[in-house]
C-alpha positions as CSV (number, residue, x, y, z in Angstrom):
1,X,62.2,-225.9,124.8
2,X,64.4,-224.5,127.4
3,X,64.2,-220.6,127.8
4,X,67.9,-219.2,127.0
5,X,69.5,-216.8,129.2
6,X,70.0,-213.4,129.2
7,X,73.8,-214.1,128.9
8,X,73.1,-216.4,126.1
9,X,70.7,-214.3,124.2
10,X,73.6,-211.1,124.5
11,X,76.5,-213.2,123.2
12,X,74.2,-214.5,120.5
13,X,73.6,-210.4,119.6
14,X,77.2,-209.6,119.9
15,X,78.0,-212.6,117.6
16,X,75.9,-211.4,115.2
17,X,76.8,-208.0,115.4
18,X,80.6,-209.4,114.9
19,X,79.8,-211.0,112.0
20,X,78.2,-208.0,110.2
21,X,81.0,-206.4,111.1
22,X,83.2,-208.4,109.2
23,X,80.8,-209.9,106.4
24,X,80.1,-205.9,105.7
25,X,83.7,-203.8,106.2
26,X,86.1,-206.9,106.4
27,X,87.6,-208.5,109.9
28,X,90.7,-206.0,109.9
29,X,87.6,-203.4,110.6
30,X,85.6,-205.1,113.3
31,X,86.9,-203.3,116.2
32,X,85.1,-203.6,119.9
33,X,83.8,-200.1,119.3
34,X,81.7,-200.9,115.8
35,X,80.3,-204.0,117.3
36,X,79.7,-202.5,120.3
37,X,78.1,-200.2,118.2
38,X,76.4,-202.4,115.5
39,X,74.8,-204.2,118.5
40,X,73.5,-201.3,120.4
41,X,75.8,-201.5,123.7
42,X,78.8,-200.8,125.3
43,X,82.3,-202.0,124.3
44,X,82.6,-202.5,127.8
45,X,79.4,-205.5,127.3
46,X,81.5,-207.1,124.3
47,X,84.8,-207.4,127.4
48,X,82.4,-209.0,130.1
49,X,81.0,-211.3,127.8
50,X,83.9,-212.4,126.0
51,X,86.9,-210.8,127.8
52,X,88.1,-209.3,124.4
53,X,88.4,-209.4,120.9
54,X,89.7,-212.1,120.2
55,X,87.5,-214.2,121.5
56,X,84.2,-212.8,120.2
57,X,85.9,-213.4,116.8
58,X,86.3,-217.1,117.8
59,X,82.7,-217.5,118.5
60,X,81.9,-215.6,115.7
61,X,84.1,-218.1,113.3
62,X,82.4,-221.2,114.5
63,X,78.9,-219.8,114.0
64,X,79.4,-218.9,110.8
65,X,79.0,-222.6,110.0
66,X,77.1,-224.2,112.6
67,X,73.5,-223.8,110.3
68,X,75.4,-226.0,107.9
69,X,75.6,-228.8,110.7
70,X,72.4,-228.0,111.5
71,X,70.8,-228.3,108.5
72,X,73.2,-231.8,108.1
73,X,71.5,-233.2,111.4
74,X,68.2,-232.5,110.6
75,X,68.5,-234.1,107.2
76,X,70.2,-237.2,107.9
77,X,67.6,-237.8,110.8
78,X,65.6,-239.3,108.0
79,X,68.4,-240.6,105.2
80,X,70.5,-242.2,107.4
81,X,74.6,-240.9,107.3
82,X,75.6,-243.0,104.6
83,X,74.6,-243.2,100.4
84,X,73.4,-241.1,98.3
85,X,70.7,-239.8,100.3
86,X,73.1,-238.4,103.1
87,X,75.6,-237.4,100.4
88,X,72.6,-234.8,98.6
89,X,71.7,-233.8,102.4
90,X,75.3,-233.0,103.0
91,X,75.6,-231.0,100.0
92,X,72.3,-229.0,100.2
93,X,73.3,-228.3,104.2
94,X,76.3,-226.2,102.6
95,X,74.2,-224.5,99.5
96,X,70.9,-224.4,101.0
97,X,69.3,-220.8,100.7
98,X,69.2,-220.1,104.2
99,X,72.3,-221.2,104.7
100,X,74.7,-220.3,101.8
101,X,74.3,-216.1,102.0
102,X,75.7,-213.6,100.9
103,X,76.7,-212.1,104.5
104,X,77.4,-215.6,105.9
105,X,80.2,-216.6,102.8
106,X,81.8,-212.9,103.4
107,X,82.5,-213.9,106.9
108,X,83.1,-217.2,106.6
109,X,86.0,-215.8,103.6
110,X,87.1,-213.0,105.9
111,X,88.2,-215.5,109.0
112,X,89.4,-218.2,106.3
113,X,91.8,-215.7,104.7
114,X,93.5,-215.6,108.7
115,X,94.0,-219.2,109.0
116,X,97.7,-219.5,107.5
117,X,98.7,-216.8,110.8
118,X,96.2,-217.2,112.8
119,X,96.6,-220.4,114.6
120,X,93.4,-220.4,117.1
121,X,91.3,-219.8,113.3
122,X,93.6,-222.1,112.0
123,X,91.9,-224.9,114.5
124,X,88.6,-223.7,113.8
125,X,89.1,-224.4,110.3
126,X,90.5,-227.9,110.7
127,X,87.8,-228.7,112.8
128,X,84.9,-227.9,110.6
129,X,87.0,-229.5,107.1
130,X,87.5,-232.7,109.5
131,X,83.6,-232.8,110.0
132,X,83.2,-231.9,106.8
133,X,85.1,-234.3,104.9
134,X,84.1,-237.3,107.7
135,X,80.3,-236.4,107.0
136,X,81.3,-236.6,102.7
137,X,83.3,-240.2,103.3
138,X,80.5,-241.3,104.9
139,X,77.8,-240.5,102.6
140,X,80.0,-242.3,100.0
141,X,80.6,-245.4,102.0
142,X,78.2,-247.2,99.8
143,X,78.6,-245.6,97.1
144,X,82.7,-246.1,96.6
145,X,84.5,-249.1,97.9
146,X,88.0,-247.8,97.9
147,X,88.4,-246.1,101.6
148,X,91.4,-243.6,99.1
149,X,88.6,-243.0,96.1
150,X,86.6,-242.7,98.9
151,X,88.7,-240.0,101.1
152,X,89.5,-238.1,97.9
153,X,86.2,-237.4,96.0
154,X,85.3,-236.8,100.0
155,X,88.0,-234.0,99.7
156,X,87.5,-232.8,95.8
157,X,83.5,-232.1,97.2
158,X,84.6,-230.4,100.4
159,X,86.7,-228.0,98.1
160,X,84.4,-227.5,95.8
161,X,81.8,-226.9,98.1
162,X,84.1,-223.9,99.4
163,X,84.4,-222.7,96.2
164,X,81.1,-221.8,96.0
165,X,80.9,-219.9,99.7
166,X,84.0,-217.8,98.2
167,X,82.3,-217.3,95.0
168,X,79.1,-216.1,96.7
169,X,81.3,-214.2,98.6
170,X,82.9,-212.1,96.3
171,X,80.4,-212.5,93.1
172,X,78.1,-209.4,92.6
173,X,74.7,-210.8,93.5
174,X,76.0,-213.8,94.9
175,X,75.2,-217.3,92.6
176,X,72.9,-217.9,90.7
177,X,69.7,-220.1,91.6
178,X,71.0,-223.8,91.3
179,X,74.4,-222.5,90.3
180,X,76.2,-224.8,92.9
181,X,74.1,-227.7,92.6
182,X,74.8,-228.0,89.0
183,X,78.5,-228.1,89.4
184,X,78.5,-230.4,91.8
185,X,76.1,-232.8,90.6
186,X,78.4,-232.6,87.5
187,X,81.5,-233.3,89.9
188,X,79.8,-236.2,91.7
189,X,79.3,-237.9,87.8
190,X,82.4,-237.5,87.6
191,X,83.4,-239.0,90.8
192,X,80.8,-242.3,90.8
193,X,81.7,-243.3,87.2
């Protein structure tokens, strides 16, 4: 394994300082000085590493969901991308414990709540529905013929799926164990009829 850089290891601090920032006090209060703060430097380290604000909470967006590709990767390696195998791995990469938290849903809500003015989170949100939704279709493949069926349980899943990071999100305690799986194991009867 390649040893990361000191560059790499600092925006990987100041990303996660960001995002405790947000998940914690909300996005509107993440200023350069409280993550400067939160991640034990100088604002002055947050504007050499990422020029400003703005871009910090860029990175910070798209790491909020990159375990969930992660976690995806890793568990297709073995069920292939396509039926029912790949569809469970795609769905337990989203509502996996180490993966759907508490602090990672807040954030993940805080930056979504910006996309409808915020056209750079906007992108970032498109992006990872795209992948999203493409990674769901193809699970199904197999499992429903009709490329429309197919594209729209793809969809109703995605949403559903989001449904749950906003409910852990703002839900006292978070879900409870198996919460998520149930409903969408009752969604995906639904859908395969």
């Amino acid at each position: 394994m390649a040893r990361r850089s000191i560059e790499d290891i600092r925006k990987a601090e100041l990303i996660v300082a960001a995002l405790d920032v947000v998940a914690e006090d909300g996005h509107d209060a993440a200023t350069v000085q409280r993550i400067a703060a939160r991640a034990e430097t100088s604002p002055g380290i947050v504007h050499h590493y990422f020029g400003d604000k703005h871009r910090l909470m860029l990175a910070a967006m798209r790491t909020v969901r990159k375990p969930v590709a992660e976690v995806y990767r890793t568990a297709t390696h073995d069920a292939g991308e396509s039926g029912r195998a790949a569809l469970d791995a795609c769905v337990a990469a989203h509502l996996g414990p180490g993966v759907l938290t508490v602090r990672r849903a807040a954030a993940w809500l805080q930056f979504a709540a910006r996309v409808a003015y915020e056209p750079d989170y906007a992108r970032i949100h498109a992006a990872v529905r795209c992948r999203q939704v493409a990674a769901l279709r193809r699970a199904l493949t197999p499992l429903i013929a009709d490329p429309q069926a197919r594209h729209l349980t793809a969809l109703r899943i995605a949403v559903a799926l989001d449904g749950y990071w906003t409910e852990t999100a703002t839900r006292e305690g978070g879900l409870y164990p198996g919460e998520a799986e149930a409903g969408i194991a009752s969604l995906l009867r639904e859908s395969l009829l």
